[in-house]
N, C-alpha and C positions, 0 to 999 in steps of 0.2 A: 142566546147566552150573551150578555151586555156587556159584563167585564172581560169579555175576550181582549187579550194583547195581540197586537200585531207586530210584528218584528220594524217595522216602518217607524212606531211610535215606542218601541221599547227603550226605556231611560232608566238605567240601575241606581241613581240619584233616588226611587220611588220605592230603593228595597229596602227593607227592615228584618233584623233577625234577632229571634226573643233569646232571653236567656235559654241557658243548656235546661234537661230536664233528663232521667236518670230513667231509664224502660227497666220492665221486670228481668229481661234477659243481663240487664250488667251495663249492657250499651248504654247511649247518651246519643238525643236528639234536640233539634232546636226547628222552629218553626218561620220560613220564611214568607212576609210579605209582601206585596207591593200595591203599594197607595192603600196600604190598611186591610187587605183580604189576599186570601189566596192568588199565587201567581196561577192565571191558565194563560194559557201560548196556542196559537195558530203557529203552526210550522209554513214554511214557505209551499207553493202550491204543487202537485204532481212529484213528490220525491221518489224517488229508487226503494225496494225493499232490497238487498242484495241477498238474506241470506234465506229469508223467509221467514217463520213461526219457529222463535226458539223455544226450548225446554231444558230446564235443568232440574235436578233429582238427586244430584250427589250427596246432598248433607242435609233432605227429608222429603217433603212433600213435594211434588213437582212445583216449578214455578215460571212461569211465560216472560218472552219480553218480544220484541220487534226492535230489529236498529233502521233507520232512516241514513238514506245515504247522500253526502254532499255533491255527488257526483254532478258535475256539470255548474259547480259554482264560479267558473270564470266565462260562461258561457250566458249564464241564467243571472240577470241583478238579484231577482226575488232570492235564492238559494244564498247568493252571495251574501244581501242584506240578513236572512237567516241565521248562515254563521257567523257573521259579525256580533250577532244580537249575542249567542250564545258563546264565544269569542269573550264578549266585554262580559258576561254573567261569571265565565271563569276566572277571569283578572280581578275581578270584586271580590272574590271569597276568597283570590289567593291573599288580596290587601287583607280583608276580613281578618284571613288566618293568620297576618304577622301582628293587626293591630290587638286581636286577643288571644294570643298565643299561650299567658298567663294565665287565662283563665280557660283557655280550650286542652293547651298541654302540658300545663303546670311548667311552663317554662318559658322563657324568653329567646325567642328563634329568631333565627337571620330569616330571609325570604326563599334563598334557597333549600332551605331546611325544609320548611313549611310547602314550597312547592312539590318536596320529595313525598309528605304526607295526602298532597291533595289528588286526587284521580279526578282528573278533567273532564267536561261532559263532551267537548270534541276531540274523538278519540281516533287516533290513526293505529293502523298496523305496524307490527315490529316484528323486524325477524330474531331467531333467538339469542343473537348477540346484542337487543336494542336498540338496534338501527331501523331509524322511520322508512317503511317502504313506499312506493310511488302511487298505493291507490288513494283515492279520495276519502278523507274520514269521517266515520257515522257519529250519531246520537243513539243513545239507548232509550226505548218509551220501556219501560213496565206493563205487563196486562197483567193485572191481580182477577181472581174469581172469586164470586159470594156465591155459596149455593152450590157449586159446581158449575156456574154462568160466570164468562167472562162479564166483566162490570163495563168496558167498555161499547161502546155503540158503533153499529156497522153500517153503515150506506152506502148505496150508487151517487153519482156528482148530479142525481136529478132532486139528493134529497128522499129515496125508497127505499127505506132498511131491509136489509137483506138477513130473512126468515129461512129459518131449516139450514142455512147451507153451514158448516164446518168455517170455523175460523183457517182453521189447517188448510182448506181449500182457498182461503180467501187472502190471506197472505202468504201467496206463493212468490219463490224468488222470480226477481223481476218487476212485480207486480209496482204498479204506479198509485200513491196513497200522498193524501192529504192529513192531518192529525189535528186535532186540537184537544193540546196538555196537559196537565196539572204538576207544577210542580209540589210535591210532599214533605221539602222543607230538608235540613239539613240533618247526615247522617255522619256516627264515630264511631268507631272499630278500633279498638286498639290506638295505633296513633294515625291510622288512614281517615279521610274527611272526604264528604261530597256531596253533592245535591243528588235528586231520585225525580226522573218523572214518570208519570205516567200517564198512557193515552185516556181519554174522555171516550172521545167521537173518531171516528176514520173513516175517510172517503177514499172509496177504493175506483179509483178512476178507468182502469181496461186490464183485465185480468191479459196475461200474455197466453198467449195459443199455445195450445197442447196436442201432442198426437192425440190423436183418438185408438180405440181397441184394436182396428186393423185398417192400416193407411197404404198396403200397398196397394197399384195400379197394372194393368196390364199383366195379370199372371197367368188370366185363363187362356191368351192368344198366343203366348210364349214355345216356342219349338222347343221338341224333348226330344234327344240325341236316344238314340240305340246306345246300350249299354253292355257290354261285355264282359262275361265274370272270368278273367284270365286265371283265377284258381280252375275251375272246370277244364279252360284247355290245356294246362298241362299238370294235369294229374297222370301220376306214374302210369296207372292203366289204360290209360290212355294213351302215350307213347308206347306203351310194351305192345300194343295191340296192330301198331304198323312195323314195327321193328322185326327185324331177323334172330332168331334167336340166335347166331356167332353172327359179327361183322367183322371186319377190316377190321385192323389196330386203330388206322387214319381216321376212318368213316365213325368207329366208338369215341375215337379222341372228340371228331367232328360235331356228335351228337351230344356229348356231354358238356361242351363247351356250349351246345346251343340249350341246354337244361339250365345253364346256368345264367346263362342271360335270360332267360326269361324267365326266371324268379328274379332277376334282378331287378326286368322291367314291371314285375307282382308290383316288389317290393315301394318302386320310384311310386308307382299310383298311390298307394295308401297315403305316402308320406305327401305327394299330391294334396289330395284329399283332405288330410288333417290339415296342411298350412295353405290353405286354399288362396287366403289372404296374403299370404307374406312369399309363399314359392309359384312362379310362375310356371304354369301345365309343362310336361314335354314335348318338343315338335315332333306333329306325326311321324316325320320317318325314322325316328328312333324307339320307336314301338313296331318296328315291322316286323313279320311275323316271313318274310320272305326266303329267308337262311335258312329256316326250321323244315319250309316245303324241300326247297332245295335236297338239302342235306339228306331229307326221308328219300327222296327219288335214286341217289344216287345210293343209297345204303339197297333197295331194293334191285339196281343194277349188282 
């Protein structure tokens, strides 16, 4: 691909943008480009996917996109030189937008006006009072499909396109990818403006590791504790079957209080159990079953 841009030699002095032109939907587009042909763009090398393979569906057909993340642009020239390219693309349309303001919104706008219409192509997070937060801000690529195929092209960094496998698999968050662009030229809404790209080619550099179906180790060597169904040992017939049918006032007080503990200690195991994670076991000797002997011997005296 010949006319590829490189962000090294990207110079917005080589843009050009045609008159508006009127789509059947009502919209309004214009065509941008540079040194006389379509803009394509190589993005910087190995960027971030953060979020993975988007899809939207809200207002008809599904439609794709992938954002590229700047992450590590104080770290990386190449990423850095990247967004500066696309940096200085934004501050050109924002000029664009004040020098034909009359003829884009029938009006004559200050800069800040016009920056309130323009949606930037380097976009940072906001929380929802509009304040920028601290991650690193993305690019949006577009994946359009013809046919039911994405129209974009998929490779290994050997240059082997990658056959059968699901786009869905291949842009996984994480995942490390290289792009090369097309920008589509300039879009209006209402009174919002902006440029569209969309990917061509993507090199998908090291997919990140996944569990697999079943990753645990060392399960068949693991010691299994004896387990005790404390419902079983104090079921009513159970006690009635050692007990006296009259006892002591003392010795009934003695036994009842020890029924009651231990449905208490049922109870601590379930609750155990259920918050295995969050409640730490009971120490053995508050599970003792000692009192309970006791108390039988001496009801039998």
């Amino acid at each position: 691909m010949s006319n590829v841009v490189y962000p090294s030699t990207f110079d917005t002095k080589r843009i050009t943008i045609s008159a508006l032109r009127s789509l059947q939907s009502g919209a309004k587009s214009a065509y941008l480009n540079y040194g006389g042909e379509r803009l394509v763009m190589q993005s910087a090398v190995s960027m971030s996917v953060p979020f993975g393979l988007n899809c939207a569906d809200k207002f008809g057909p599904p439609t794709y996109s992938v954002e590229l993340s700047f992450r590590g642009h104080e770290q990386r020239p190449e990423i850095k030189q990247f967004m500066e390219s696309m940096n200085a693309l934004d501050e050109f349309m924002l000029n664009e937008g004040v020098k034909n303001s009359k003829m884009w919104f029938k009006a004559d706008l200050s800069r800040d006006v016009v920056k309130a219409f323009y949606t930037p192509l380097v976009k940072y997070s906001k929380d929802k009072d509009g304040n920028v937060l601290s991650y690193p801000p993305n690019l949006k690529l577009k994946l359009p499909k013809n046919n039911d195929e994405f129209e974009a092209k998929f490779y290994d960094v050997n240059g082997t396109p990658y056959k059968g496998v699901p786009v869905e698999d291949l842009l996984v968050k994480g995942v490390q990818v290289t792009a090369i662009m097309e920008c589509t030229g300039v879009w209006f809404a209402g009174s919002k403006y902006g440029l569209t790209w969309k990917a061509k080619q993507i090199a998908v550099h090291k997919l990140p590791e996944r569990i697999g179906d079943f990753a645990f180790k060392g399960l068949a060597s693991a010691p299994v504790d004896a387990q005790i169904d404390d419902d079983e040992v104090f079921k009513p017939s159970v006690l009635a079957a050692v007990m006296p049918s009259k006892a002591p006032a003392s010795a009934t007080a003695s036994v009842s209080a020890a029924g009651t503990i231990g449905s208490s200690a049922a109870d601590e195991e379930e609750v155990d159990d259920e918050d295995a994670d969050d409640v730490e076991p009971v120490p053995a000797p508050k599970k003792t079953i000692i009192k309970k002997k006791v108390i039988v011997t001496g009801a039998k005296k």
